[in-house]
Structures are given as structure tokens and as C-alpha cells.
MARGULUM-278378 format. One record per residue (C-alpha): chain; x, y, z. Coordinates in steps of 0.02 Angstrom, whole numbers. Layout:
<rs>
+-------+--------+--------+--------+
| chain |     c1 |     c2 |     c3 |
+-------+--------+--------+--------+
|     A |      X |      Y |      Z |
...
+-------+--------+--------+--------+
</rs>
This chain:
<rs>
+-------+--------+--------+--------+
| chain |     c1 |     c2 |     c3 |
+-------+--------+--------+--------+
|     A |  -5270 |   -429 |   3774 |
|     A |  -5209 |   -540 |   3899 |
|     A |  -5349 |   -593 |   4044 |
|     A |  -5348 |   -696 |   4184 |
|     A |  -5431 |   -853 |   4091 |
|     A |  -5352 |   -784 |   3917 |
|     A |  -5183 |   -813 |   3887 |
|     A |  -5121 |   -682 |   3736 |
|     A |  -4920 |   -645 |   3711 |
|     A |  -4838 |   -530 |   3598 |
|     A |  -4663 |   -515 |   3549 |
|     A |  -4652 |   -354 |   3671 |
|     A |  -4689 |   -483 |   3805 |
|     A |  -4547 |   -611 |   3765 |
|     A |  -4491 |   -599 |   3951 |
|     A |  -4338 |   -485 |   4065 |
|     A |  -4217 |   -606 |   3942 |
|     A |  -4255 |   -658 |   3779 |
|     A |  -4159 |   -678 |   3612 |
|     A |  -4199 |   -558 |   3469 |
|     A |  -4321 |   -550 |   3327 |
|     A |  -4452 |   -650 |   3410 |
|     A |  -4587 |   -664 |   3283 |
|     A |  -4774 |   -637 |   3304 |
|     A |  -4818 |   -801 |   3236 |
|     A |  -4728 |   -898 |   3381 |
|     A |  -4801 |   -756 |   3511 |
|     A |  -4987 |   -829 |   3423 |
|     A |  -4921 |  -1032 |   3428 |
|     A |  -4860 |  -1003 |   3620 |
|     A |  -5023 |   -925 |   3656 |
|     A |  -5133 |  -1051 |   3568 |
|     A |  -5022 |  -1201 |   3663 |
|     A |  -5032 |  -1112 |   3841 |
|     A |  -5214 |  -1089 |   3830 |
|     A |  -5234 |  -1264 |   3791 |
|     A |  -5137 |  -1296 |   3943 |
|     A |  -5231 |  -1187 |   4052 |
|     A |  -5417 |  -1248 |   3997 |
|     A |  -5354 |  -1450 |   3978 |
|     A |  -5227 |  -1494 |   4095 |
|     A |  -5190 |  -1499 |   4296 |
|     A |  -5063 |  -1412 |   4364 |
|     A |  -5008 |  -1575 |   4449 |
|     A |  -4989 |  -1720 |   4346 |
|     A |  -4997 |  -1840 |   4461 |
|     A |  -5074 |  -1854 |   4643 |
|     A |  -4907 |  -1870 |   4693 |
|     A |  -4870 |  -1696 |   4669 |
|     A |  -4762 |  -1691 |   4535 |
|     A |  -4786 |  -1522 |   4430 |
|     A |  -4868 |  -1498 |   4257 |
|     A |  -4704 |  -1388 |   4172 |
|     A |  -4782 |  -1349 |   4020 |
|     A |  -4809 |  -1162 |   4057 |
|     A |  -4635 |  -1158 |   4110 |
|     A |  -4551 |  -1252 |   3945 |
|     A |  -4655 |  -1166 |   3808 |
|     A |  -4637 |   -983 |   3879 |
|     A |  -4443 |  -1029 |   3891 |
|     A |  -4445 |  -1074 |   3706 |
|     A |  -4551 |   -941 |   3651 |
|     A |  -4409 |   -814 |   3738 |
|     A |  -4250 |   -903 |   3644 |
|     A |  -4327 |   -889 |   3489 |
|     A |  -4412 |  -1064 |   3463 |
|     A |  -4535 |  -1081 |   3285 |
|     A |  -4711 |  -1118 |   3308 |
|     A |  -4641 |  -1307 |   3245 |
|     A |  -4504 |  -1318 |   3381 |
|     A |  -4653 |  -1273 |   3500 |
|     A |  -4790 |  -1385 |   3457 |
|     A |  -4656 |  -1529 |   3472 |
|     A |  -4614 |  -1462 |   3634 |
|     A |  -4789 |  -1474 |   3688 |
|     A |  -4830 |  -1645 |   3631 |
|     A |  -4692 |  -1724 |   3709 |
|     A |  -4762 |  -1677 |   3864 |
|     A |  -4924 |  -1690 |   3870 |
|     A |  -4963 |  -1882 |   3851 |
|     A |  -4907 |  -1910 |   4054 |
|     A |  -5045 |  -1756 |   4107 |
|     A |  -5226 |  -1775 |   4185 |
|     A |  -5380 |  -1673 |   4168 |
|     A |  -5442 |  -1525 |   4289 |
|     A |  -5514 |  -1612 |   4460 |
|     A |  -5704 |  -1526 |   4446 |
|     A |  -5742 |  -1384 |   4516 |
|     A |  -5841 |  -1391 |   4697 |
|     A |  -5943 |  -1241 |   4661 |
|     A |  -6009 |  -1197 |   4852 |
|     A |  -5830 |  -1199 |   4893 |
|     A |  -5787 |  -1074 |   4756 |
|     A |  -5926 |   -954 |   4829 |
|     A |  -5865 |   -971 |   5011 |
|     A |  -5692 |   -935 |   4969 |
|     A |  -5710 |   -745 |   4995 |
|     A |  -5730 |   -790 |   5181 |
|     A |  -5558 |   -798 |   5281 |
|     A |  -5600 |   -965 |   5349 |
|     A |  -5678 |  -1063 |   5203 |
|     A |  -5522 |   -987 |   5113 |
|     A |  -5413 |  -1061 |   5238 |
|     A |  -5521 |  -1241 |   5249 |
|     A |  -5445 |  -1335 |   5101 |
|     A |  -5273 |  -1252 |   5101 |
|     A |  -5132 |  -1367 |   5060 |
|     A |  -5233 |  -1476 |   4976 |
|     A |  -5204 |  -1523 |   4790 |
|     A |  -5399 |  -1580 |   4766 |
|     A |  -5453 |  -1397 |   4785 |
|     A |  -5312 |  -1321 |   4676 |
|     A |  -5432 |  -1304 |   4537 |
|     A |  -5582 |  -1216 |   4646 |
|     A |  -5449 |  -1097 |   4707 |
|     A |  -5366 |  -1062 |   4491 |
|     A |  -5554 |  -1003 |   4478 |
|     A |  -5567 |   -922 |   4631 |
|     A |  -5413 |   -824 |   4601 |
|     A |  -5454 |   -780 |   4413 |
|     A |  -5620 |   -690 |   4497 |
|     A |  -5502 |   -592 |   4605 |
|     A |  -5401 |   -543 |   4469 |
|     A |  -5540 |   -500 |   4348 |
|     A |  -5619 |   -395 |   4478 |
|     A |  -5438 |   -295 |   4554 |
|     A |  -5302 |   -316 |   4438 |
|     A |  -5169 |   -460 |   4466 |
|     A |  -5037 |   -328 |   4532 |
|     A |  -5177 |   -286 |   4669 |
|     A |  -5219 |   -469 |   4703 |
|     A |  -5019 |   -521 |   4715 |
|     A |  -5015 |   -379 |   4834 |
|     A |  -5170 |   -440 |   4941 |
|     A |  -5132 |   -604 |   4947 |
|     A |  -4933 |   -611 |   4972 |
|     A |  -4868 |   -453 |   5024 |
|     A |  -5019 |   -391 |   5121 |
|     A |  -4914 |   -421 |   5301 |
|     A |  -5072 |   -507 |   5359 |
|     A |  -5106 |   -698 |   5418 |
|     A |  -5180 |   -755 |   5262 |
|     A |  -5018 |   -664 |   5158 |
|     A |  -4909 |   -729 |   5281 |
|     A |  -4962 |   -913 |   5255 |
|     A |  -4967 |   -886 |   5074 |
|     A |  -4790 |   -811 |   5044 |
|     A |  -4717 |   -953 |   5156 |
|     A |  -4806 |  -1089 |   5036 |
|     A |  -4761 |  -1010 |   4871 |
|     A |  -4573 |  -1069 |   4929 |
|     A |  -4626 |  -1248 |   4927 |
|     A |  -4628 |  -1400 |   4835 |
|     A |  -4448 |  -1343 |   4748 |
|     A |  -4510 |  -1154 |   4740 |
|     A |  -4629 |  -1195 |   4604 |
|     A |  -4766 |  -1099 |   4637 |
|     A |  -4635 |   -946 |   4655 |
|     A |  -4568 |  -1001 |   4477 |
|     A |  -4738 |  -1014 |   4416 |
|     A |  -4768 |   -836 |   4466 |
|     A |  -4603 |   -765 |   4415 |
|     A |  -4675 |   -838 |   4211 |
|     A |  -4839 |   -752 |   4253 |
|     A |  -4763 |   -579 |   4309 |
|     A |  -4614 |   -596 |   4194 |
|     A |  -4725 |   -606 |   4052 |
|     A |  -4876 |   -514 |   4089 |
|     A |  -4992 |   -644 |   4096 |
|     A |  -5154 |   -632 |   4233 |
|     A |  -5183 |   -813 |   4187 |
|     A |  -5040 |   -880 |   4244 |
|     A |  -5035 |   -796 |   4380 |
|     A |  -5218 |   -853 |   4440 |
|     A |  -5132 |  -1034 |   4399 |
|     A |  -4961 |   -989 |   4519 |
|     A |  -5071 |   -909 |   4663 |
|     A |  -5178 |  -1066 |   4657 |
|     A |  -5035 |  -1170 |   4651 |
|     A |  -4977 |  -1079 |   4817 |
|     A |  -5124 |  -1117 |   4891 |
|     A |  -5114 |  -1290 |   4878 |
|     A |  -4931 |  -1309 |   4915 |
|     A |  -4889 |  -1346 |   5117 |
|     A |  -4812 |  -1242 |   5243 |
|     A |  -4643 |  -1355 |   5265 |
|     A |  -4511 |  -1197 |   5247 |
|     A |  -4621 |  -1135 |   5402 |
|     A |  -4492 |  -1169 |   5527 |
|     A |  -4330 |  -1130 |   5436 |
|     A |  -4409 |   -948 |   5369 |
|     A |  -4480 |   -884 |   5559 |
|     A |  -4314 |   -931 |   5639 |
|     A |  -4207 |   -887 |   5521 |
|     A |  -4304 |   -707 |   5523 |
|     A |  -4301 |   -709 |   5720 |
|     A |  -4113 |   -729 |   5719 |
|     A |  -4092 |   -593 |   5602 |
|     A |  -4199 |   -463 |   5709 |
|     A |  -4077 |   -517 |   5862 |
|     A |  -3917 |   -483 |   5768 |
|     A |  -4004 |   -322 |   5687 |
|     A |  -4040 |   -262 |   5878 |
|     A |  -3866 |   -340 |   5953 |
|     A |  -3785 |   -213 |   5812 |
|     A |  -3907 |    -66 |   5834 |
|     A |  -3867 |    -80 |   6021 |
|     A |  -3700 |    -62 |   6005 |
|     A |  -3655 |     58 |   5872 |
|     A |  -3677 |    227 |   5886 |
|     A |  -3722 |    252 |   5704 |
|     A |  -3898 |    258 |   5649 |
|     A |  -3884 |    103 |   5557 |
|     A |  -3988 |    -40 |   5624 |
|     A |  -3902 |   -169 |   5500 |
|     A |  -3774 |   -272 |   5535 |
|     A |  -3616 |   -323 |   5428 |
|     A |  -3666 |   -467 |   5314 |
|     A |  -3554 |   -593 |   5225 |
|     A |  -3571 |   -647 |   5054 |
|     A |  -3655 |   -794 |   5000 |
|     A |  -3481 |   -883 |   4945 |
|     A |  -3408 |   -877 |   5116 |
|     A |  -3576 |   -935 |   5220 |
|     A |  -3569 |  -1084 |   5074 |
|     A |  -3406 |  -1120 |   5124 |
|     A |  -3435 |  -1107 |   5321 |
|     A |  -3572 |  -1209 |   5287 |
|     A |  -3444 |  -1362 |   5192 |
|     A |  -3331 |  -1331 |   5349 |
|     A |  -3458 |  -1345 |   5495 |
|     A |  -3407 |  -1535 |   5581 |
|     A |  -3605 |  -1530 |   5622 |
|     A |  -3704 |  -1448 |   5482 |
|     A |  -3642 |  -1533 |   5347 |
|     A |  -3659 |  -1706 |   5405 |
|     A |  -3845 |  -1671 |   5483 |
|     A |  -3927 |  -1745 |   5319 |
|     A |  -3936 |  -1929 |   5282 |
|     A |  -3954 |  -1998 |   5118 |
|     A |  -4121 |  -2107 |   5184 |
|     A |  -4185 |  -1955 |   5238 |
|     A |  -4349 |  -1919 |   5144 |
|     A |  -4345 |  -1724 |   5189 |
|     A |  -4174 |  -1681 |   5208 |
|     A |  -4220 |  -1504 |   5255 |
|     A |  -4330 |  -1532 |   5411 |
|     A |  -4280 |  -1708 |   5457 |
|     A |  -4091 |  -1670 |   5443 |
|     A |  -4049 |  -1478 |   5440 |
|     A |  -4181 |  -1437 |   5558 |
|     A |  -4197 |  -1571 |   5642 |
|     A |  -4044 |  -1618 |   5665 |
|     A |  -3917 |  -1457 |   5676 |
|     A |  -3980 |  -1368 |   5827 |
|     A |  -3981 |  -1172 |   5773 |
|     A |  -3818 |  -1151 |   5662 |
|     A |  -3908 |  -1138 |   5491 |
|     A |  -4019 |  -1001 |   5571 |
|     A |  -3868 |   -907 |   5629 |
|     A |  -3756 |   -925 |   5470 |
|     A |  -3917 |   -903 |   5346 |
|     A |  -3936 |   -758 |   5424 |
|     A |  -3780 |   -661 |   5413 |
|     A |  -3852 |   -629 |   5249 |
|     A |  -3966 |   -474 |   5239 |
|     A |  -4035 |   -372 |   5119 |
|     A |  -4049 |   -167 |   5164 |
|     A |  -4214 |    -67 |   5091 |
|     A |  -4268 |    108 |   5079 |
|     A |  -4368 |     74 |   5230 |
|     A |  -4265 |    -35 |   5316 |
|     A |  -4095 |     59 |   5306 |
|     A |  -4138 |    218 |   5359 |
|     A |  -4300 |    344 |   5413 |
|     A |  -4221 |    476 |   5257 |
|     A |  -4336 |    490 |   5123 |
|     A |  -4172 |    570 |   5020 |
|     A |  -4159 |    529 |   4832 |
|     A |  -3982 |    460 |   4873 |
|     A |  -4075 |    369 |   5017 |
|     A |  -4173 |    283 |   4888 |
|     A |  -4050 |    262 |   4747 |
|     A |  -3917 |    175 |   4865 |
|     A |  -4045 |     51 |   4919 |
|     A |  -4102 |     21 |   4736 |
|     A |  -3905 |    -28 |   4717 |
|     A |  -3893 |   -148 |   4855 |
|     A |  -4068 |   -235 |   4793 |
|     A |  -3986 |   -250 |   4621 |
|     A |  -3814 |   -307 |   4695 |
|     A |  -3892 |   -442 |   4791 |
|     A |  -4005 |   -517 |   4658 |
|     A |  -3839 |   -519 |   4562 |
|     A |  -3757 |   -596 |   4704 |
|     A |  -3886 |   -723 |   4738 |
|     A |  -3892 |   -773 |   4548 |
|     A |  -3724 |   -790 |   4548 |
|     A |  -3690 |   -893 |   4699 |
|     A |  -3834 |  -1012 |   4653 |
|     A |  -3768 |  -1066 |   4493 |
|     A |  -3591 |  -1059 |   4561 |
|     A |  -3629 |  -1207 |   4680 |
|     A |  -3752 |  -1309 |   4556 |
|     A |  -3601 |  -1304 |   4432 |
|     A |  -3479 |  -1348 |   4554 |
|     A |  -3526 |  -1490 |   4663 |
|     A |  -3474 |  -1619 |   4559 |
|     A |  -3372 |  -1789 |   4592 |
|     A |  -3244 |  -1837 |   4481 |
|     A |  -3209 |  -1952 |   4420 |
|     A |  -3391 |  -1974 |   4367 |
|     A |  -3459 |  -1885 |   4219 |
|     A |  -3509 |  -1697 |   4245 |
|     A |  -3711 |  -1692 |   4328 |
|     A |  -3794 |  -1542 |   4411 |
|     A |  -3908 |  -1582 |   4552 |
|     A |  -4095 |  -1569 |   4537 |
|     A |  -4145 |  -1485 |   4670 |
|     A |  -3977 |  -1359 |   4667 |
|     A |  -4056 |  -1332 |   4483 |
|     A |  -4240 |  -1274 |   4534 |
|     A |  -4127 |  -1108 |   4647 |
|     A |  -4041 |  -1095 |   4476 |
|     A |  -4230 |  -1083 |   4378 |
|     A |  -4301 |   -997 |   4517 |
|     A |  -4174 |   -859 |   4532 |
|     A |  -4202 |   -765 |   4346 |
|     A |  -4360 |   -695 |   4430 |
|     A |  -4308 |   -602 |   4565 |
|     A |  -4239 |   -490 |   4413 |
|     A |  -4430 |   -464 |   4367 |
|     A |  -4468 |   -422 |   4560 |
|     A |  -4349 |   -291 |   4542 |
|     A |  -4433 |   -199 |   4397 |
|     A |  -4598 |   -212 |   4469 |
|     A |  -4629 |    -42 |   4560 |
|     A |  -4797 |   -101 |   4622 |
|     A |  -4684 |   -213 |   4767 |
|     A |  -4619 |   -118 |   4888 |
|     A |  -4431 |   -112 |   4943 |
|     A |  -4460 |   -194 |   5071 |
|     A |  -4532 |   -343 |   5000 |
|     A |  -4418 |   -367 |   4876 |
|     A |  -4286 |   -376 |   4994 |
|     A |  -4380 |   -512 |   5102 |
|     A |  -4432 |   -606 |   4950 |
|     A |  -4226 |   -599 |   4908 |
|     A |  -4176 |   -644 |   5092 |
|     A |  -4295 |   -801 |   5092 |
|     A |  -4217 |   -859 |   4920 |
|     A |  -4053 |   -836 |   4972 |
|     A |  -4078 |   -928 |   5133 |
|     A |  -4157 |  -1071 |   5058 |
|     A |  -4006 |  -1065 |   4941 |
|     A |  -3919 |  -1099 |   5089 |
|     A |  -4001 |  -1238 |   5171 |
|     A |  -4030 |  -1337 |   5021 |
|     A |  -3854 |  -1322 |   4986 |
|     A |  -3828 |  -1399 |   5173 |
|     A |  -3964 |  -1528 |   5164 |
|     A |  -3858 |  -1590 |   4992 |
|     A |  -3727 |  -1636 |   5115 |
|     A |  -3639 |  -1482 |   5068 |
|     A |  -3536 |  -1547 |   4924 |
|     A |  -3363 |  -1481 |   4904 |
|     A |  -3380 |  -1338 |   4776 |
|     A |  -3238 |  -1372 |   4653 |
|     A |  -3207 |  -1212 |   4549 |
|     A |  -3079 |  -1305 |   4416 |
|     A |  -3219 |  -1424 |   4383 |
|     A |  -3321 |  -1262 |   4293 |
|     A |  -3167 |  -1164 |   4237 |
|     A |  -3078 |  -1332 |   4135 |
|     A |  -3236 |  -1380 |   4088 |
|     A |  -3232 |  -1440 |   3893 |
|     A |  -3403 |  -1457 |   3807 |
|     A |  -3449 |  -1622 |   3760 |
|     A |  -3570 |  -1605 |   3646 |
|     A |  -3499 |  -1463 |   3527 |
|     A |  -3420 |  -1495 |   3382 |
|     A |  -3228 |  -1495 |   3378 |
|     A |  -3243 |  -1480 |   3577 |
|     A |  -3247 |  -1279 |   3533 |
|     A |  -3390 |  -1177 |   3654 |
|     A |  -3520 |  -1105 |   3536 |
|     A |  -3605 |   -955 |   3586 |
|     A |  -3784 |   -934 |   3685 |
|     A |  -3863 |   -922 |   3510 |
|     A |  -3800 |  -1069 |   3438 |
|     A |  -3836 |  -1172 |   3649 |
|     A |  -4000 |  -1108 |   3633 |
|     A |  -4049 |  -1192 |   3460 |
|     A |  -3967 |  -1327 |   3519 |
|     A |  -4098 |  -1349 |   3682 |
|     A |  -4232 |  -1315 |   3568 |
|     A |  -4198 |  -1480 |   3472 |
|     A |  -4185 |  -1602 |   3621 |
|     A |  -4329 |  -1667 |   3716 |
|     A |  -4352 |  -1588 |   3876 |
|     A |  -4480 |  -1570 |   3998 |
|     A |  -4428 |  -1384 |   4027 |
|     A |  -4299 |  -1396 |   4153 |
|     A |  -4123 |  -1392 |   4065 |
|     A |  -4188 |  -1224 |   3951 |
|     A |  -4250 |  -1150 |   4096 |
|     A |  -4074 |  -1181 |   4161 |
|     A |  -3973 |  -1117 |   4026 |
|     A |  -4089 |   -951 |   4002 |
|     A |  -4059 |   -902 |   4198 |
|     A |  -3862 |   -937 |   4174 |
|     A |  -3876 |   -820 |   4016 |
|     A |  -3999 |   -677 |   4098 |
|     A |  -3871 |   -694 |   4258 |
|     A |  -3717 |   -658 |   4138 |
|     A |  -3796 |   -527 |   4082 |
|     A |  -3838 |   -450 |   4253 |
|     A |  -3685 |   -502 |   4357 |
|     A |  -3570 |   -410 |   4214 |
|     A |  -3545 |   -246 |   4303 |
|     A |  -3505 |   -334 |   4474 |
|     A |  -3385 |   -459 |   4432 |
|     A |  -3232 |   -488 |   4511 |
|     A |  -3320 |   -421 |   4660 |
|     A |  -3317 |   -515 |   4833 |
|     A |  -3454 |   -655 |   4815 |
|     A |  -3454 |   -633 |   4627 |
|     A |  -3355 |   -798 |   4600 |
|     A |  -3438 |   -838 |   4403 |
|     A |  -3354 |   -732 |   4280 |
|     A |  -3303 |   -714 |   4091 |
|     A |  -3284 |   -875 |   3995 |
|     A |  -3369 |   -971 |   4130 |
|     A |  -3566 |   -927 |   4102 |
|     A |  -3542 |  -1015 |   3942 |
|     A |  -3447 |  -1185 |   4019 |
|     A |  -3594 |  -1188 |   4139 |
|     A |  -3744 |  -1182 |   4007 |
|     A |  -3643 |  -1315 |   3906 |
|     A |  -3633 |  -1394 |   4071 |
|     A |  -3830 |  -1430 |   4083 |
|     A |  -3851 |  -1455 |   3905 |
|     A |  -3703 |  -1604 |   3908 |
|     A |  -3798 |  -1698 |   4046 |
|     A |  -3965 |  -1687 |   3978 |
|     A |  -3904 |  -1786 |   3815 |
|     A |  -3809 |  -1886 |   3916 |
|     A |  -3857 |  -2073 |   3930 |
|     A |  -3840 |  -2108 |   4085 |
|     A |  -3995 |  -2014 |   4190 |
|     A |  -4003 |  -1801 |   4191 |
|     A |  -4000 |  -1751 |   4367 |
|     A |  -3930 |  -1807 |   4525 |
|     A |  -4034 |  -1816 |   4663 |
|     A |  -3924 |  -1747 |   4843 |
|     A |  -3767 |  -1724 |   4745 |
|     A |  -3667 |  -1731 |   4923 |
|     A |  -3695 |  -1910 |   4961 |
|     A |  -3580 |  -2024 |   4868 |
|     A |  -3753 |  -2150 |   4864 |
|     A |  -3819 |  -2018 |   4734 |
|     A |  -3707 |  -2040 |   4609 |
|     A |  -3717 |  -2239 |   4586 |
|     A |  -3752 |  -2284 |   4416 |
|     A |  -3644 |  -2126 |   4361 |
|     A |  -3528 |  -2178 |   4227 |
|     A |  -3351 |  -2109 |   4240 |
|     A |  -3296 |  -1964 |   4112 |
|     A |  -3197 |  -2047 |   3980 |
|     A |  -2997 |  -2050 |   3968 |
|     A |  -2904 |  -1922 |   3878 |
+-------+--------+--------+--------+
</rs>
């Protein structure tokens, strides 16, 4: 059984999206290389900052059917760059049960491994549904602070948790609420205001309608990407020598028109749409949580695809990409009955908002739809798109830190979901495209020239990008 300091999967716990006939003996190789992870190796591999993805890679493989060999390559390829566990300060540990010790050392990466311990206590003791619940949702100061930092450093903490939850794992999810712990509070800003503007509009519509909807009409995530690309002062605010984009040049920059587009975009719950405790109540705001998950999937991977720059060769953005990775776990959230409505629906608005501003602070790229519908696989043979089966053996044979099959299985689990919604308003991937788009990160991660570009919107990025070769 699966602990908070024992890491145990099965093939009943291959994930929300997984291929089929996973085999016991990889569910016993994953297990076997995660604990080794989790006992050996920080989740920072560098004091830099820069994330241990480990966790994140083998669980991926594990779920698209890798072999216990295509594993332990996976593995060893990455872990010649990690470092050792900082040690434990054991007082510390002790006086973390008290608000303000707990609070002493947050934000800072030298204590993440006094708070993984901490945490796996808590868990061992209450459950990890209980301590998620405690220390993210609770609605108090020390939740509060928590749920803003598990959005930062490129949402991994919230990724790391999404693998933990996704796959039933307490220890990972001791690792992930560590993780947030030690992560800082720079989303602060953007998330308060962009919440404040949203109560205002909520009121402003309450106030004058005479229905007893408190809501008001929200546009899709397509059309506040596109007012975004057309706003004269938004989507210049960023400069390339910016070195946060976000709060130097969104926030800092912009005034209050990111708060006021992000947050056209709301997300209605069985508490927040209406004081009827009615099954139909209940089922319609089920719907719209499913809808927008859909939505927010869909629109995420719509704009990673599509900011390109021809004539260079085809390259997704790295930071677009971690809202791509990130977004395959608000699918989890949704089956989780143990969150309430209403959090889910936060948890939903904050992605989609920071969808939004990351999109802006990217320059907002021009989103070029042809560039993902005439896309023609590179590295196929013949030029012919294989299936998802045939993509996914393909990323288990490359060498990859974990990002581009992370990619490709949150394009394939967003297919999957987005189906009964497409052709819907904001629903802008459909049919043969899902496909053109997972071909699209496996083509630049064999590429030779580098994998990601970093600020796709800023013609500076994409020196040293070759141009796509002559037909």
C-alpha cells in the first residue's frame, strides 16, 4: 500500500489518462525508481531553483505504457545533474506544528526538506485528502499563502500535486506540499486583483439585473487571447530584458487591463451560482466545471501550438508548455469529491488567468491557426501522422527530461475530454489537429537546433532558430 514515505503503484493507478495493458512489472520498476527518487534526490537540483522532474517523467512513462527497460533509461539519464537531500534541522521539524515557526522558513528552498518530513507526519497522522484540504483549501491565512505559492515557479508545485493526486500517491504529495512551501508568493499581486475585479463586476451585474444570478456574462478564453494580441498597451508591456516579465512588465507596466480582461472569465459553482440545493442545481454546475476545464485545456494548447514565426522551424514556448503540462490535472480535481465546488472552480479561475497573463507577458504572439492545421510531421515516416500509440513509443525512445511526454499525454487526455464540446465557441482545437500538435512537440524535441523557446513573442527569442526547409 501506498504511504506517505512509500511509494507503491499498480496498474489500477496508471493515472485519469493512460494507454492500455499496463503491466504490473512496470507498476513494480516505476515504484522501485520513484522511491529511489524520493529517499536520494532533492526536489531542486540546483540552488538555482531549477526542478528535479523525475517524478514527473517516470509516472508519464509508466501511464503510456513504457517497459521497466524504457524506464530505468529514463531514470539514468537524469539523474547524473541531481544533489542529495539538504539535512534535516530537526528542532525546526518539531516547531512546525506552530503557525509561526511554520511560517518562519517559508519560501525558502534550504528548509524544503524539513517541511517533505513535516508534511509526511501530517499525512500519516490525517490522510493526504485531509491535509490537502487543511493546508490549501482551508480559506484560512496559512491556506491562503499556500494555494497562492503552489502557482509558482512555472506551477510546479501544482503539477507536482496533480502526479500525487492523479495517481494516488501520499508520497508525492508530502513532496508537492513541501515544494509549495518553499516556492514564493510572486502570483500574489496578479491573483488578489484579479479576484477583486471579479467581485466588482459580480456586484456591478447583481446590481443591475433583476434575476437572482450574481454572475456576470463571461467570454471565452479565445476572444480575451485575442483582446489581449489587440490591446496597443498590454501587449507591448513586456520587454525581452525583462527578468520577470509578469510583475516587471504585465503588472508593472499595464496599469489594470489584465485584471479587467482576466477576469471576464469566471467559473459558476453549486455554491456560487445559486442558494438551491436542487439536483439540477448541482448537475448544471457539475457541467459548467467540466466545460471549463475543457475550455481551459483547450485554449492552452491552442496558443502554445500556435505562436509560432515562420519562417523559422516550428518551436513551442517553454513556459506556454508548463499551462499545457499543468492543465491535465485539473481533470483529476474534478473527480475528486473531497474538493468542494467551489474550490475547484477557484483553482480553474487562477489557471485560466495565469493562462492569460503568461500569454501577455510572451508579448502576446500572433496565434496563427494554419500554422497547426497545415502542419506536416517531420519526423514520421513518409510525412504520414501516426497515431497516439505509435507518438507515444516514439517519446519513450528519445531522451527527455520529462517535459515533451508530459506534453503530448495532456494534448491526448485533452482530445479525449474536449470531444463532446467541439466546435463550440472557445473550442478552437478539433479533429485532425490534437494529433498535428503532439507531433508538433515531439518534432522540436529531436530537432537540432535547441527544444524550447524562451518568450516566443519577442523576435530576440528566436535567434539561433534555423528556418524550416524549402519545399
Amino acid at each position: 500500500m501506498a504511504t506517505a514515505s512509500r511509494i507503491r503503484l499498480t496498474p489500477a493507478t496508471a493515472g485519469t489518462y493512460h494507454v492500455k495493458n499496463i503491466s504490473q512489472e512496470s507498476a513494480d520498476a516505476a515504484s522501485k525508481l520513484l522511491q529511489d527518487n524520493h529517499e536520494n534526490y532533492h526536489m531542486f537540483f540546483d540552488k538555482a531553483g531549477r526542478h528535479n522532474h523525475i517524478a514527473h517523467h517516470i509516472l508519464t512513462l509508466f501511464a503510456l505504457g513504457a517497459s521497466p527497460a524504457e524506464l530505468q533509461r529514463a531514470f539514468v539519464d537524469n539523474t547524473s545533474y541531481q544533489r542529495p537531500p539538504e539535512p534535516v534541522h530537526e528542532k525546526f521539524v518539531k516547531d512546525l506544528f506552530d503557525a509561526d515557526a511554520f511560517n518562519e522558513h517559508l519560501g525558502d528552498e534550504d528548509y524544503y526538506n524539513d517541511y517533505l518530513v513535516f508534511f509526511r507526519e501530517e499525512i500519516d497522522k490525517k490522510g493526504y485528502e485531509n491535509v490537502v484540504s487543511e493546508y490549501l483549501f482551508k480559506g484560512d491565512a496559512r491556506a491562503e499563502d499556500m494555494l497562492v505559492r503552489l502557482y509558482g515557479g512555472l506551477v510546479h508545485p501544482l503539477i507536482h500535486l496533480g502526479f500525487g493526486l492523479e495517481f494516488h500517491q501520499p508520497a508525492l504529495v508530502a513532496e508537492a506540499l513541501a515544494e509549495t512551501a518553499v516556492h514564493d508568493l510572486q502570483m500574489l499581486t496578479f491573483f488578489r486583483k484579479a479576484e477583486q475585479h471579479a467581485a466588482r463586476a459580480a456586484a456591478a451585474a447583481a446590481e443591475s439585473s433583476s434575476s437572482s444570478s450574481s454572475s456576470p456574462p463571461t467570454k471565452s478564453l479565445i476572444d480575451l487571447l485575442h483582446a489581449i494580441n489587440a490591446h496597443p498597451v498590454l501587449s507591448t508591456a513586456a520587454r525581452y530584458s525583462d527578468t520577470n516579465k509578469i510583475n516587471q512588465g504585465i503588472l508593472g507596466r499595464d496599469g489594470d487591463a489584465i485584471f479587467e480582461l482576466a477576469s471576464q472569465w469566471r467559473v459558476a459553482s453549486s455554491s456560487s451560482s445559486s442558494s438551491s440545493s436542487s439536483s439540477s442545481t448541482k448537475d448544471d454546475a457539475e457541467e459548467e466545471l467540466r466545460r471549463k476545464t475543457a475550455e481551459m485545456c483547450n485554449a492552452a494548447i491552442y496558443f502554445t501550438a500556435a505562436a509560432q514565426q515562420p519562417p523559422k522551424k516550428v518551436k513551442l514556448d517553454f513556459a506556454f508548455m508548463h499551462q499545457v503540462t499543468s492543465s491535465i490535472f485539473f481533470r483529476t480535481f474534478l473527480a475528486l469529491n473531497w474538493i468542494r465546488p467551489e474550490m475547484k472552480a477557484r483553482l480553474l479561475e487562477w489557471k485560466a488567468w495565469m493562462d492569460l497573463v503568461t500569454y501577455a507577458a510572451r508579448a502576446a504572439p500572433d496565434l496563427l491557426g494554419g500554422e497547426v492545421e497545415g502542419y506536416t510531421p517531420v519526423n514520421y515516416g513518409g510525412g504520414e501522422e501516426g497515431g497516439w500509440d505509435e507518438l507515444f513509443a516514439k517519446v519513450r525512445g528519445i531522451e527527455d527530461d520529462g517535459h515533451v511526454s508530459k506534453f503530448l499525454r495532456a494534448v491526448a487526455s485533452a482530445e479525449e475530454m474536449c470531444g463532446e464540446y467541439e466546435g463550440q465557441e472557445g473550442f478552437v482545437v478539433g479533429e485532425e489537429m490534437w494529433l498535428k500538435i503532439g507531433y508538433m512537440g515531439f518534432d522540436t524535441a529531436v530537432d537540432t537546433d535547441r527544444t524550447w523557446i524562451m518568450s516566443t513573442g519577442f523576435k530576440e527569442a528566436w535567434n539561433g532558430i534555423g528556418d524550416r526547409p524549402r519545399a
